[in-house]
Backbone as CSV, one residue per row, in Angstrom:
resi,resn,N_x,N_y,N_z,CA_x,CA_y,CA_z,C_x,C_y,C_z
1,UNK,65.600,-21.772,39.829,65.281,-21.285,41.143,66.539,-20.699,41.780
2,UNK,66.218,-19.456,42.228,67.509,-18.537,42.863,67.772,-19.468,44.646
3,UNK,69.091,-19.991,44.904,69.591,-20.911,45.651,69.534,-19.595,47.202
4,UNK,69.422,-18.807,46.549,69.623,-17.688,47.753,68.499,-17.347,48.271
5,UNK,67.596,-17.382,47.879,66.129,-16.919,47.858,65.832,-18.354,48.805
6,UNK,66.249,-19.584,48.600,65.657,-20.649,49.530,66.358,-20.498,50.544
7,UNK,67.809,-19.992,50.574,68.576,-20.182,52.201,67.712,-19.162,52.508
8,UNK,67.161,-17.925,51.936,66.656,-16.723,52.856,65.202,-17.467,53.456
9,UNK,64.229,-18.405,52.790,63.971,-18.833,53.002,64.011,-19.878,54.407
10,UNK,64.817,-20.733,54.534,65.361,-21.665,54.970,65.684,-20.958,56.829
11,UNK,66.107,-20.042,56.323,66.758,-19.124,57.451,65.177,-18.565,58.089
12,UNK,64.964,-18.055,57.702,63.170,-17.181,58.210,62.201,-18.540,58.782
13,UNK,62.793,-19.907,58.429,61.407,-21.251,59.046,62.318,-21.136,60.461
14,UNK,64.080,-20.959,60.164,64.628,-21.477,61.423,64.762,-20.214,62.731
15,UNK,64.258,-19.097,62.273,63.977,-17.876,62.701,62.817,-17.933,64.043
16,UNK,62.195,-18.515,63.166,60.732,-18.427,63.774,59.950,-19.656,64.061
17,UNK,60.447,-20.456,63.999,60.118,-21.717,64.068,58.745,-22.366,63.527
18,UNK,58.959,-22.075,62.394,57.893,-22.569,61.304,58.010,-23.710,61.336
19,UNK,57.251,-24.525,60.940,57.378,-26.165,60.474,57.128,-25.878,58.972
20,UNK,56.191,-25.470,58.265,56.023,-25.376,56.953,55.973,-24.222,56.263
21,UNK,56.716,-24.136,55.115,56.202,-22.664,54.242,56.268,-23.055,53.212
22,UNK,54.775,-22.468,52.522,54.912,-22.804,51.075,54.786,-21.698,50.879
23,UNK,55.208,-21.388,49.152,55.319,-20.268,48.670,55.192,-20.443,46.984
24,UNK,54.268,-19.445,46.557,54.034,-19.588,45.034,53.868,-18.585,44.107
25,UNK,54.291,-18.377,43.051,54.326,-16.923,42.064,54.366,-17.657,40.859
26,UNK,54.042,-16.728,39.850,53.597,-17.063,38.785,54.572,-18.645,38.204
27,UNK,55.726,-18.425,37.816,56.445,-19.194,37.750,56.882,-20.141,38.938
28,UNK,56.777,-19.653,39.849,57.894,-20.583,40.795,56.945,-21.595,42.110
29,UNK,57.271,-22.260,42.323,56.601,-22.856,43.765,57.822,-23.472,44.403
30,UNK,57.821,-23.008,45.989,58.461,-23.521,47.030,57.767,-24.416,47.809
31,UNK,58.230,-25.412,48.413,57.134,-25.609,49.559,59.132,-26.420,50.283
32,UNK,58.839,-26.028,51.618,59.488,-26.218,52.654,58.630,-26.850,53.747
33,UNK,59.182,-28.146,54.539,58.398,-28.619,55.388,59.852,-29.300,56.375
34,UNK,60.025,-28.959,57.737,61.132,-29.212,58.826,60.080,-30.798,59.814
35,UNK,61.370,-31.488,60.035,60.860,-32.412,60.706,61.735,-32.319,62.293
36,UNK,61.328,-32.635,63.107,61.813,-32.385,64.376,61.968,-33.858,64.827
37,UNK,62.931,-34.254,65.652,62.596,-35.049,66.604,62.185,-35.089,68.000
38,UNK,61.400,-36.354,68.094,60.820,-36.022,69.082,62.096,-35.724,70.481
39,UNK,61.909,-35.017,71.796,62.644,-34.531,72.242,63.063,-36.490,73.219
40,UNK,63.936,-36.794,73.920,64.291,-37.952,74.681,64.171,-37.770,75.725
41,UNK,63.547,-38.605,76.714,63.337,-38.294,78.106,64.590,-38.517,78.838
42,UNK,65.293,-38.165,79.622,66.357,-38.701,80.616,66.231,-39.156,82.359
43,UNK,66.608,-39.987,82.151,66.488,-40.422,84.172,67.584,-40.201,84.720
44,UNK,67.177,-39.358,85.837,67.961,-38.596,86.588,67.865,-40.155,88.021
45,UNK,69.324,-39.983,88.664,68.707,-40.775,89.880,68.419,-39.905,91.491
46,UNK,67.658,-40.320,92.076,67.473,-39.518,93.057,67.335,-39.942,94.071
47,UNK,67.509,-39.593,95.224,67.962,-40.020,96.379,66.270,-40.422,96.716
48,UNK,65.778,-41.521,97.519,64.618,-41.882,97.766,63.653,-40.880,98.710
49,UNK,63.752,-39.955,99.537,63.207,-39.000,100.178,62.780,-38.204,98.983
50,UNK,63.451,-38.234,97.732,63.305,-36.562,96.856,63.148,-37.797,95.711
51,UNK,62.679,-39.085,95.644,62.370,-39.939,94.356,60.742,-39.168,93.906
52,UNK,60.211,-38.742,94.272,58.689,-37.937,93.830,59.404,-36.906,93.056
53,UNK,60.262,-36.242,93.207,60.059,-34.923,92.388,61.915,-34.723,92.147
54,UNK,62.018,-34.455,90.755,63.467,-34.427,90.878,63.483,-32.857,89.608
55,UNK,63.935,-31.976,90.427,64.393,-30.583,90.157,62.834,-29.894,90.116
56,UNK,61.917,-30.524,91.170,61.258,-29.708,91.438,59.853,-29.891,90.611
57,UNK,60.138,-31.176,90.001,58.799,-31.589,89.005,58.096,-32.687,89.629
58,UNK,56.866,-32.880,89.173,56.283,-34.408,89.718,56.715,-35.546,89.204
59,UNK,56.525,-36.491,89.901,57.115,-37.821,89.316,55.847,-37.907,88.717
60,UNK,56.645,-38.936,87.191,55.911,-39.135,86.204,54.397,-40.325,86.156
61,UNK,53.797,-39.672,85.885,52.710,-40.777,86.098,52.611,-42.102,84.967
62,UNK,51.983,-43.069,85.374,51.876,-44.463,84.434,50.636,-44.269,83.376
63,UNK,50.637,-44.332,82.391,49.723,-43.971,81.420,50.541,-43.475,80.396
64,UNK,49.719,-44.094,79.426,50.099,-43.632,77.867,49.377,-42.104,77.560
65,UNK,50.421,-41.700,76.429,50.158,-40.085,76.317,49.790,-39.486,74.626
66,UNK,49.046,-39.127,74.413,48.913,-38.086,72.980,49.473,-37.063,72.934
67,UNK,50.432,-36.994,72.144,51.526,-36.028,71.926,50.889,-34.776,70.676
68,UNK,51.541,-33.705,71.087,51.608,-32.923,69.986,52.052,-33.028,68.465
69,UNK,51.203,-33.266,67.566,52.066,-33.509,65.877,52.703,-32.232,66.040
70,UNK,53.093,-31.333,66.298,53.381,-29.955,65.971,53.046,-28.687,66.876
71,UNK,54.127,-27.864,66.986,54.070,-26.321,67.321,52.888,-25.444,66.977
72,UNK,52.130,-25.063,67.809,50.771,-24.143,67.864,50.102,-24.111,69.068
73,UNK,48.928,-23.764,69.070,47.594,-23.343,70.116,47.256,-24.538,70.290
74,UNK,46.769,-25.048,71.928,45.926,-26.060,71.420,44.597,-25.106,72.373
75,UNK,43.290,-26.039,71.589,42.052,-25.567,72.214,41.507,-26.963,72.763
76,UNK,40.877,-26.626,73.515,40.078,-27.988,74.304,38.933,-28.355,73.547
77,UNK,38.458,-27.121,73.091,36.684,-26.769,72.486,36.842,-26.339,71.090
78,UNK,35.973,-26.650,70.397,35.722,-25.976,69.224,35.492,-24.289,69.019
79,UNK,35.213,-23.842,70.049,35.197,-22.593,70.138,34.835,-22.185,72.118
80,UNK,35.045,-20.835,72.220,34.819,-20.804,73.698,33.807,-21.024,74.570
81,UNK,32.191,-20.774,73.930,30.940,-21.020,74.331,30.565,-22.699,74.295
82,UNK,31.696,-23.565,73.620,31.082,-24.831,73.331,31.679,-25.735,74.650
83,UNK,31.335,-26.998,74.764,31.802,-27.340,75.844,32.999,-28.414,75.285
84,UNK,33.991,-28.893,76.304,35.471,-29.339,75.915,35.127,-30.465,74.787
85,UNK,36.582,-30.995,73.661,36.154,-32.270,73.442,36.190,-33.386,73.919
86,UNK,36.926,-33.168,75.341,37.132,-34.607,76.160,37.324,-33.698,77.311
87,UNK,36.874,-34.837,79.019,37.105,-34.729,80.166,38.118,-35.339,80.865
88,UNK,38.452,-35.535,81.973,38.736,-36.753,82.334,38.011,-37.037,83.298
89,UNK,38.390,-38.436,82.712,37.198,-39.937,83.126,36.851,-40.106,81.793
90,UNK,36.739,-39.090,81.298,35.893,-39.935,79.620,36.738,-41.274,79.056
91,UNK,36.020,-42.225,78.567,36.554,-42.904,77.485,36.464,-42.815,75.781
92,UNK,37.763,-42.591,75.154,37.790,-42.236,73.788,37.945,-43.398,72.719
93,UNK,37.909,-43.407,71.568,38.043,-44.276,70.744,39.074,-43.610,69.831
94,UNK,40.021,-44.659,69.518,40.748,-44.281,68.277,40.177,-43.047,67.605
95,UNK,40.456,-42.025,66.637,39.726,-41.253,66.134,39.147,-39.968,66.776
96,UNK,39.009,-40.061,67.963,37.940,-39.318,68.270,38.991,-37.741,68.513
97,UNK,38.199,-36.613,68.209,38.732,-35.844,68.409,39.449,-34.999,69.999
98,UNK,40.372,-35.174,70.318,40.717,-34.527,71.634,41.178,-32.685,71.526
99,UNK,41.029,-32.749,70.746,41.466,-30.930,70.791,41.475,-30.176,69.562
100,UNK,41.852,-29.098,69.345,42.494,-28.641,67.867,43.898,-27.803,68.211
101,UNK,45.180,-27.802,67.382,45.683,-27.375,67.434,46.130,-26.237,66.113
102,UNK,46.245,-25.054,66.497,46.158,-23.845,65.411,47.675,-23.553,65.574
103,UNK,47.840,-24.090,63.837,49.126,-23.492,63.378,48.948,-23.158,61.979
104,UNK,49.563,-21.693,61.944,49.578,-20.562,60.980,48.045,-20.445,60.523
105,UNK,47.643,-20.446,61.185,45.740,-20.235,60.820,45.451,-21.227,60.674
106,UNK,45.660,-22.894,60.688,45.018,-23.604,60.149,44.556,-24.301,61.530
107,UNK,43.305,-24.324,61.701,42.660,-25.596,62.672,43.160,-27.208,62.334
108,UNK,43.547,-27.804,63.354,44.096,-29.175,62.759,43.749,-29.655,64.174
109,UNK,43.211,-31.016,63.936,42.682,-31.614,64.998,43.242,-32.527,65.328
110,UNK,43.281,-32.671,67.102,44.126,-33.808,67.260,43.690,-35.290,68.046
111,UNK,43.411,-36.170,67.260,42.971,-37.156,66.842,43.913,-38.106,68.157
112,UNK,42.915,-38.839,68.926,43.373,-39.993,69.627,44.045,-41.140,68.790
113,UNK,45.406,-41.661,68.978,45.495,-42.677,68.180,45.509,-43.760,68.823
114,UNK,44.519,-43.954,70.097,44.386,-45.096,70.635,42.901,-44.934,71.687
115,UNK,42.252,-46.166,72.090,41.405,-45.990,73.320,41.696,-46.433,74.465
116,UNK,41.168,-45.035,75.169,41.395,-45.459,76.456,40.189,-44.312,77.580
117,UNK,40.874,-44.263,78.626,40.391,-43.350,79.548,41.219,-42.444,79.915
118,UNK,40.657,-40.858,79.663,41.364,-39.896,80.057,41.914,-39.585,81.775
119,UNK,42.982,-39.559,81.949,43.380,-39.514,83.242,43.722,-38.122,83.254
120,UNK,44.506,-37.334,82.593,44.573,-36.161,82.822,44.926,-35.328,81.421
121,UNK,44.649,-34.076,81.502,44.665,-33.247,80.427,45.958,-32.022,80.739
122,UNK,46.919,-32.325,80.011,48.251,-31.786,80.361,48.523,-30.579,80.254
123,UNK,47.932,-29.810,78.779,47.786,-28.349,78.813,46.243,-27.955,79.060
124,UNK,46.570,-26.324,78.906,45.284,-25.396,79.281,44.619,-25.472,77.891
125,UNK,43.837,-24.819,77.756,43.405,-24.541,76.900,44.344,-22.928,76.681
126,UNK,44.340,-22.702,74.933,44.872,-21.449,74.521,46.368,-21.608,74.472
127,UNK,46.728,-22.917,75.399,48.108,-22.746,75.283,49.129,-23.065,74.396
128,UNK,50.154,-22.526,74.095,51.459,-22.957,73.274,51.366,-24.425,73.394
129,UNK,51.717,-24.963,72.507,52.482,-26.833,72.969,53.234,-26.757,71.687
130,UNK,54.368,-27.415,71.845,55.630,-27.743,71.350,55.300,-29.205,70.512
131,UNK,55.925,-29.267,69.503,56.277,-30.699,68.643,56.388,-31.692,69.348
132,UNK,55.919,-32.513,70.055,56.136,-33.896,71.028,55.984,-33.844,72.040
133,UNK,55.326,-32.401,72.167,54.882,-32.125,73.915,53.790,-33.230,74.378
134,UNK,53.570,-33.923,75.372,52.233,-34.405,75.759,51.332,-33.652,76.271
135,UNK,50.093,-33.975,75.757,48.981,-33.056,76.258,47.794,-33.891,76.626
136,UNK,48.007,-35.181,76.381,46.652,-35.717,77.474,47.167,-37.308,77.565
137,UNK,46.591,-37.979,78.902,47.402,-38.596,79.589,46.157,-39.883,79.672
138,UNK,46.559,-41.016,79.308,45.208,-42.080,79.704,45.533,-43.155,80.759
139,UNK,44.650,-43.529,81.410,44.961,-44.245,82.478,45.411,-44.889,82.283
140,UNK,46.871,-46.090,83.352,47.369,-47.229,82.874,46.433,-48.845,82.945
């Protein structure tokens, strides 16, 4: 395997921010897969008049969160005519599907890994979400 051909490789996932590329020809198979960490929250301190919102954001709410496995689309619905896979107020079960997220064409669904009650739904639908972004929020 040509060592140059994988940095060119290597270079084009960190380009574009791929998480995976596989690649295959008669002889050869690549497969490349990047792991991220998740990003760290930091506490800022803030003066108690401005303790709600510090640089202009909301203070964080109490509830556990379902994070993004990965960089892509997320959709609420299986498609646009269908109706969401979760509300809030709903209660979910382990398993149950809360969204899909589309990366490099592939539908991949994103799976509650706990039950609870939806308190809030963090992105839009259609939107970008990032590797460890939260996107839905369950009551505490």
């Amino acid at each position: 395997m040509d060592i140059e051909k994988i940095r060119t490789l290597i270079a084009l996932m960190e380009e574009s921010e791929l998480v995976n590329l596989e690649i295959s020809s008669d002889d050869e198979h690549i497969s490349l897969t990047r792991h991220y960490d998740a990003p760290v929250p930091t506490m800022m301190a803030a003066p108690a008049a401005s303790a709600a919102a510090v640089e202009g954001k909301p203070a964080e709410k109490a509830g556990s969160v379902e994070s993004s496995p990965m960089v892509g689309v997320f959709y609420s619905a299986p498609s646009p005519n269908d109706p969401p896979f979760v509300k809030v107020g709903q209660k979910v079960q382990a398993g149950d599907t809360l969204g899909i997220i589309e990366a490099m064409k592939i539908m991949n669904p994103l799976e509650a890994t706990q039950s609870g009650i939806v308190d809030e739904i963090l992105v839009d639908n259609s939107e970008v979400v990032q590797f460890g972004q939260p996107v839905i929020r369950y009551k505490a």
